[in-house]
N, C-alpha and C positions, 0 to 999 in steps of 0.2 A: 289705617285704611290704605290699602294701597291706588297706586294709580294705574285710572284704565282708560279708554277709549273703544268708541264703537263709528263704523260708519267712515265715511269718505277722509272727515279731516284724522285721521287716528295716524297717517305718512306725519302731516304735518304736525300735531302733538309730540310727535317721537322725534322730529329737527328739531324743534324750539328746545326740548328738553337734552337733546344732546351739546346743541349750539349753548345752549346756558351752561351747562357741565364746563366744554371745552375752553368758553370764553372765559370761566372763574377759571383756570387752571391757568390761562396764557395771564392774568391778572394777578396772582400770587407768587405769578414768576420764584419757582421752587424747580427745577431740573432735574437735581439730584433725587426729587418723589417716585418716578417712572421708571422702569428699565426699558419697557414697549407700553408705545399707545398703540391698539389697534387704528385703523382708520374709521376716518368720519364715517364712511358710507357703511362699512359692519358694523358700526355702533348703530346706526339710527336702522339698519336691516334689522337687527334684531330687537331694539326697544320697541319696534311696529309692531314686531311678532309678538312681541313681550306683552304689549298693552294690548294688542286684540284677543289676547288667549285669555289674561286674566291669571290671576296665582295669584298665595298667597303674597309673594315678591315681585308680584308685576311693573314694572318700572323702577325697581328701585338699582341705584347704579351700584356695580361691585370692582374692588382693586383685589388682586391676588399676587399675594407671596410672590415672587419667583423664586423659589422652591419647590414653587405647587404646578405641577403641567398644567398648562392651558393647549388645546389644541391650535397649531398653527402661530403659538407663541415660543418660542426659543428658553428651554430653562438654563438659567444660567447657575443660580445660587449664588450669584453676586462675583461669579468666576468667569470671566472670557471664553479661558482655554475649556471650560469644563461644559460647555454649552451646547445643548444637544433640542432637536425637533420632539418634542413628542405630539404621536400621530390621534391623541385621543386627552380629553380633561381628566383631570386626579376627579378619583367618585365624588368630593366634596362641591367640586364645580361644577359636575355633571349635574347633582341635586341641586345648588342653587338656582342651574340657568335655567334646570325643567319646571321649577317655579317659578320663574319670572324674572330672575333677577340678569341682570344686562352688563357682561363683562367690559369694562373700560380698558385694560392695560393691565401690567406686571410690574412689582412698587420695589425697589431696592432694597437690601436688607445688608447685614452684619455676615458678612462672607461665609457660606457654609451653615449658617444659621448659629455661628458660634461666637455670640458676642452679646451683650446686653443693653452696651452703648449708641449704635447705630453707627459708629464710624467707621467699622473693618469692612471698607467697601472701596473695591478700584474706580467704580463710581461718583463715588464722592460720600463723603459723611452728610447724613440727613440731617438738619437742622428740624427743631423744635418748632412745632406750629406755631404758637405766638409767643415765643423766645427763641431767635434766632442765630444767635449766640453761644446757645446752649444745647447739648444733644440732644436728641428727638428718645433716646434711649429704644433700644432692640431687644431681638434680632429683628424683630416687624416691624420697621423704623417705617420704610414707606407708606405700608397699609395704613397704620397709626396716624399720619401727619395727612394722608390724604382725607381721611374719616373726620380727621379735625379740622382739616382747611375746608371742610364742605364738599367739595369737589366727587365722591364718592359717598351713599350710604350705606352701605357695607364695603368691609375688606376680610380677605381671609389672614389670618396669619400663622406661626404656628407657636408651639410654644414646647419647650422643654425643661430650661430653668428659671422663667420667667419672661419669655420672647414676646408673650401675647398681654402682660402685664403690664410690663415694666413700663413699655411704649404707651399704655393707653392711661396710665396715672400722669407722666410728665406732658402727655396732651390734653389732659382733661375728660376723657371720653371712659366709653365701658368694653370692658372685655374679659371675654367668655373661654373659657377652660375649660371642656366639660370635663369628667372622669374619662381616665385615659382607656381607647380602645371600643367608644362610643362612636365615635366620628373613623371614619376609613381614613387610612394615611396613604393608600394604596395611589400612588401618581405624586406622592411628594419624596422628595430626596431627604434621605434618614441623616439626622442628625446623631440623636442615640437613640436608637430604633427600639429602643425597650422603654423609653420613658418621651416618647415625640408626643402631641397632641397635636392638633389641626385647632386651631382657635378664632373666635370671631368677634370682630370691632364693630358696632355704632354709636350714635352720638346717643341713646338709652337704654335701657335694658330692656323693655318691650321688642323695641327692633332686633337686639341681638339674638336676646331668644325666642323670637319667632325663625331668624337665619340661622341658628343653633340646630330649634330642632329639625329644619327641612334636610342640614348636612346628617344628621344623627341616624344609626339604624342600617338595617341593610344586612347586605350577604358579607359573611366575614366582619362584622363589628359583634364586641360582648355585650349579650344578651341583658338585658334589666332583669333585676331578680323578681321572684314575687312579693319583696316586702319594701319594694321599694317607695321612699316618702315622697309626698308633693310637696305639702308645705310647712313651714317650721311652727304654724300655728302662735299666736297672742303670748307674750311675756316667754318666750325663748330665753335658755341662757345660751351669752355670749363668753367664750375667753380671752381674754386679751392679755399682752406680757406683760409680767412681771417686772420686769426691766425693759427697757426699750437701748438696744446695743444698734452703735454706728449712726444715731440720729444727728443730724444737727440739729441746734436747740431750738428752734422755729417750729422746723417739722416736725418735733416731739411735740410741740403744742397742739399742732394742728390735729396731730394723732388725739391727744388726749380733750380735745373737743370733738371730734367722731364718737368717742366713747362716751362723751356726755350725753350726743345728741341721740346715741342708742339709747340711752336710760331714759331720756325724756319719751322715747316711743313707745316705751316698756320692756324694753330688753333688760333681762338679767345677767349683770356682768361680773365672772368671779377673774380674778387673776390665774397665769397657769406659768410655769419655769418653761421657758421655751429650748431648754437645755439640748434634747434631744432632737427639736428639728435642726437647731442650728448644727448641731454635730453634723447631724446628715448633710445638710446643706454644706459644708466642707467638704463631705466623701466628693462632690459631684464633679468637680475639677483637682482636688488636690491629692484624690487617691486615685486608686485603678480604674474607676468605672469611664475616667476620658479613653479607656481602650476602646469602648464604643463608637466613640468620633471616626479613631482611626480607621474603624472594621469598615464605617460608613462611607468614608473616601481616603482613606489614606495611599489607598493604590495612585489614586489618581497623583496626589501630591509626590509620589515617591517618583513618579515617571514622568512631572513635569516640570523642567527646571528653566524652562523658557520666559524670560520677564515679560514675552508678552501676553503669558498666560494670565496674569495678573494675578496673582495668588498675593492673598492679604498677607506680611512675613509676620505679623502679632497671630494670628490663625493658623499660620505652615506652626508658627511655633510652640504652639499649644497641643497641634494634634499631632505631627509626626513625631516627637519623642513617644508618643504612644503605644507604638509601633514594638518598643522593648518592653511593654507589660508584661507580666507571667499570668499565666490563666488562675492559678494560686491564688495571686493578689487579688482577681479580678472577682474569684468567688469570695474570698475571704471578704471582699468589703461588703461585696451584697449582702452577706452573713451580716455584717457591721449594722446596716442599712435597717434588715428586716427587723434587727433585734431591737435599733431605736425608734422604726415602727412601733413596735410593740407597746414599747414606753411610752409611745407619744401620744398615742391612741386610749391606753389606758388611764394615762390620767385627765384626757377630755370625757372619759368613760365617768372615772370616779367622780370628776365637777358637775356632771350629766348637763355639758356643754353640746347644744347643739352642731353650732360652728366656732372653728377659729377668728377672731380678728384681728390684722396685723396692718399694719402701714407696707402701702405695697411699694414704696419708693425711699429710701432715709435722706436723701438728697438730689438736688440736680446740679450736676457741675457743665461746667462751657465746654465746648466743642476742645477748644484749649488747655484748660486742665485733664482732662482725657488724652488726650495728644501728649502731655509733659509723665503721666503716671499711667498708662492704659490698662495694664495687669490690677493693681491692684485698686484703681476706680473700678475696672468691671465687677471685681470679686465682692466690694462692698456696694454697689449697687444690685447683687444677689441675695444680701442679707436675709429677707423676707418672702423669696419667693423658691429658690434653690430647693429646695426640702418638699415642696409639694407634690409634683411629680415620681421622686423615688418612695413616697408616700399615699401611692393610687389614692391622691386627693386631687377634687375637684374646686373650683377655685372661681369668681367672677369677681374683678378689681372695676371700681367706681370712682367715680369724680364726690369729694365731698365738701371741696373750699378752696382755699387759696393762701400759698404762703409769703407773707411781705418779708422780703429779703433784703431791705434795707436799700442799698447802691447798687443791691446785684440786681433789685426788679422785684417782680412777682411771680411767682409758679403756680400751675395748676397741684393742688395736693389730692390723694387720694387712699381710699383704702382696699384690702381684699377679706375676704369673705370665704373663708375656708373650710371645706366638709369632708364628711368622710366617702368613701368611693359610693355612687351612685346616688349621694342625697345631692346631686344637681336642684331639685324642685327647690326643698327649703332654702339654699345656698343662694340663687338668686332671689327665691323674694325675700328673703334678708336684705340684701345687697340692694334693692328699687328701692325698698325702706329708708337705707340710709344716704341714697344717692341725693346729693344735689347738683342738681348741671350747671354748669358753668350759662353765663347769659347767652342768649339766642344767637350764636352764629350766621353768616350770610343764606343760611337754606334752614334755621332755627334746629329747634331739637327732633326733629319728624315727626310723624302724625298717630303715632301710638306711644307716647314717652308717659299719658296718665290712664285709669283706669285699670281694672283689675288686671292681674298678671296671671295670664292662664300657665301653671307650671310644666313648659318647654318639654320632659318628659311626656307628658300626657301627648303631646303631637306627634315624638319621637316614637313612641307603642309602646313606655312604660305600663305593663300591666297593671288594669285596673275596674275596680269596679263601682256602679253609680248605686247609691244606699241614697233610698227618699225617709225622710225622720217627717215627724207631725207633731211632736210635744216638748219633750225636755232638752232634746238632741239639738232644737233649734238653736241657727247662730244668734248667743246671747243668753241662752237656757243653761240652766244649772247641770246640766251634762254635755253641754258642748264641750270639755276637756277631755272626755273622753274620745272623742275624733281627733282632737287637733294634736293629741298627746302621739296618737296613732299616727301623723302625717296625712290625714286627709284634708282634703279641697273642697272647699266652699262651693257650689256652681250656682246657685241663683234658687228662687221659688219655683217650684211647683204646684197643680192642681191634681189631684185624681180624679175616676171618674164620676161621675153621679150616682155608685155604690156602696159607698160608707157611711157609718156613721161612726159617732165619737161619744164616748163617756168618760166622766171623769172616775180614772181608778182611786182606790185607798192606799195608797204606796206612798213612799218616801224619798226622794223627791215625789211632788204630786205629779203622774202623768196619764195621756191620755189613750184608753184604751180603743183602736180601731179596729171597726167590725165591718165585714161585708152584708152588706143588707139591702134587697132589695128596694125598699122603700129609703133608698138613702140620699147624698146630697157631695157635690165638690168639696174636699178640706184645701183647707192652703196647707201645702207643706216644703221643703225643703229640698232638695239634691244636693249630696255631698260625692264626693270619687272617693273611693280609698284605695290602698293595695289588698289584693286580696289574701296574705299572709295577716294583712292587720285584719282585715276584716272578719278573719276568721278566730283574733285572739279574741276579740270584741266582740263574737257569738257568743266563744265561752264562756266567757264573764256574765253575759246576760242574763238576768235576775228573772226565775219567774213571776209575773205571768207572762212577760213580753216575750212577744215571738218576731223572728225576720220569714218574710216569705214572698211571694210576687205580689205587687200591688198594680194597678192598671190605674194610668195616666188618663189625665183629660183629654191630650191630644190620639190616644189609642193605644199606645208604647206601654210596656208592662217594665217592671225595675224592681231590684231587691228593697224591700220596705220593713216599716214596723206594724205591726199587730199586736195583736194578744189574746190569749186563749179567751173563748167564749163564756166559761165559768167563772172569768176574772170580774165580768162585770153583773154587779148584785142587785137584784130587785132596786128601784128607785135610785139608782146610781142616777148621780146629775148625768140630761144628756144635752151636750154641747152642737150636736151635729148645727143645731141652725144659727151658729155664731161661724161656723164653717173655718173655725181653725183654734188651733188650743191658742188659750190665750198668755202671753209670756210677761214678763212683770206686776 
């Protein structure tokens, strides 16, 4: 639910709730979180505006990248010298604020967006929400710790080889990947402009993807297909590796009780060689494709050699030698890239694996061991995430427990939830499935963390279509597999109007045949959503005598429904109408 206000006191709802923000923020004493706070008086201007308008996001507080333009905020990308006004919000903040959500400030990040750890910052290194000690892990260090200090419910972040990830496992929270070129990038500074995402933090999945789909869609983002799925439907198979590489032995455990706790919900778990992402996941910094970095700013690093521009030297040094790539190389790995696509793809094909399941984190080391090894902690802190992006895979990483690390403390552990381009729908209700949140933080887990997960596509304008069932189709009827196999959505009961009746057919499963009849009566029946590429395989299929055709609602509203031919049903056929719904078990 979001929050609203009507009436005289709505000025003062919007101080109290900004004043409590502000006051947890000065309480947490974290510096290094911010790049800019707006001021008090534009915050609470706009959560006024925010809660008398009403949205979807109405009051809810937001931190953004500075990567990401906010208007009248200074982008920096975590670079002094490289800081510029921009006169208008990146599209992603323009849709959240015209929902309601209420921009707080700009959250420090991994210089350039090119780090994992959260430390490549003239800023300072972001420390780990409740491990302070320890990295907050990046490039979306701030957004991450602000989401997890309470302080903000939403942040934007962005994410490339795992920016939007990595930071939201080592703080316990959830964050959202869609499929790449869903969300506009248009007002954020390109990292690799071929594989950027614009990604989104809250303390559930509910929250994020409801702020998911409001960034989604638009002029200039790629379209949804027509087959595209909502949800992964009852006993899903999951893949998970075969080996688990770069874990420390703890969070190996913790991984392989995620995988338990999916079987227990009834997920299907086969093992798969992760041979081929990992390969890819190596192109992304150790071959040619860092020429991207450099196209993205290297001018700038080449033309500023001023220390007081603050250029991170582990980031000048990763991307200016770039600068020497051959374009050769630079096709040749893509070449490299698409071919272990291919392979990667097909054998989650051949498992008829839903989603991938991976451990989005193998470890969290201290601000200090990052500092002693920075290279080669970043690269193993990409283990799991590197490969999604150059794989137009969609990805949402969840909190699922907690790893006892002995003298070193405790960490938040967590996993992700990996799909193929555009099954965003099944990906996250995967992921709420096997989320469990860390215990109620100072502002708890927000006010939609339970109840049904309407699949985020469907907000965004995934095409779609609503199909009302009345018999076997029902959720729990012996051909509900046929929908969910398909990727459709569950939405709730319906009634029709007071022109049908119902008989029981001679068919196999037994079902029931609806007729329009004047002398007739309300059925209880069902709405489901589907895409309509499925809905059309699932015409084909369809078994004489059943027919799909318009059916008219109790409320007036007409909707794709089932029937059946009129000669299906035979003298003294049982008639159900006055039980007013088939009956299921």
């Amino acid at each position: 639910m979001s929050r609203t206000a009507t009436g005289p006191d709505v000025r003062d709802t919007a101080e109290a709730l900004v004043d409590d923000v502000l006051a947890r923020l000065a309480a947490v004493d974290r510096p290094e979180v911010f790049l800019h706070l707006r001021s008090r008086e534009e915050v609470i201007a706009d959560m006024t505006a925010s809660l008398a308008a009403g949205g979807p996001l109405a009051g809810k507080m937001l931190a953004v990248k500075n990567n990401v333009d906010v208007a009248g905020v200074a982008t920096t990308a975590a670079c002094p010298g490289f800081a510029y006004p921009p006169d208008q919000d990146a599209v992603a903040v323009a849709r959240l604020r015209a929902a309601g959500a209420v921009v707080l400030g700009a959250t420090n990040l991994d210089q350039f967006a090119t780090g994992l750890v959260g430390t490549r910052s003239p800023y300072g290194a972001v420390r780990a929400a409740h491990r302070p000690a320890h990295i907050s892990g990046g490039s979306s260090s701030g957004s991450a710790v602000a989401v997890a200090l309470g302080i903000c419910d939403l942040a934007i972040g962005t994410d490339t080889a795992g920016s939007g990830r990595i930071p939201a496992a080592l703080n316990g929270i959830v964050g959202i990947k869609p499929t790449l070129g869903v969300v506009s990038t248009e007002g954020v500074v390109p990292a690799c402009a071929s594989y950027d995402c614009v990604t989104m933090f809250a303390r559930d999945v509910h929250t994020a993807a409801r702020a998911t789909a409001v960034m989604a869609g638009g002029e200039g983002t790629r379209a949804w297909p027509t087959d595209t799925p909502l949800e992964a439907g009852p006993a899903a198979t999951l893949a998970v590796p075969r080996e688990l590489v770069a874990m420390a032995p703890s969070w190996a455990e913790a991984f392989t009780d995620a995988v338990d706790r999916a079987r227990a919900l009834g997920y299907r778990v086969v093992e798969i060689d992760l041979d081929p992402f990992l390969a890819a996941a190596r192109l992304l910094y150790d071959g040619a494709l860092v020429a991207e970095r450099y196209e993205a700013v290297g001018e700038f690093l080449d033309s500023t050699r001023d220390p007081d521009a603050g250029v991170d030297p582990i980031v000048d040094g990763i991307i200016a030698p770039a600068r020497d790539i051959a374009a050769v190389d630079l096709l040749r790995d893509r070449r490299k890239v698409e071919a272990l696509r291919r392979e990667a793809i097909a054998e989650l094909d051949r498992l008829g694996a839903t989603a991938l399941l991976v451990p989005t984190a193998p470890f969290h080391p201290t601000i200090a061991e990052v500092a002693a090894d920075p290279i080669a902690l970043n690269s193993r802190m990409g283990t799991y995430t590197n490969f999604c992006n150059l794989f137009d895979m969609c990805a949402v990483a969840v909190p699922t427990g907690e790893v006892d690390e002995g003298d070193r403390g405790t960490s938040a552990f967590g996993v992700t939830v990996v799909g193929r381009p555009f099954h965003d729908g099944p990906v996250a209700g995967i992921a709420a499935d096997l989320a469990v949140y860390p215990a109620a933080g100072p502002r708890g887990r927000g006010d939609s963390a339970t109840g049904p997960l309407v699949p985020w596509p469907l907000r965004a304008g995934a095409p779609a279509v609503d199909l009302v069932v009345f018999g076997a189709h029902r959720r729990g009827g012996p051909l509900e597999h046929q929908l969910t196999a398909r990727g459709a959505t569950w939405r709730g009961p319906v009634r029709s109007s007071a022109d049908y009746r119902m008989y029981r057919l001679d068919t196999e499963p037994p079902k029931p045949g609806v007729l329009r009849h004047p002398d007739g009566a309300e059925l209880l029946g069902e709405r489901w959503t589907i895409s309509p590429a499925a809905l059309g395989s699932f015409l084909d299929e369809l078994p004489r005598p059943m027919q799909l055709g318009r059916v008219t609602l109790a409320d007036g509203t007409e909707s794709v429904g089932f029937g059946c031919e009129p000669t299906a049903v035979t003298p003294g056929a049982d008639d159900l109408t006055d039980l007013g719904e088939w009956p299921l078990g």
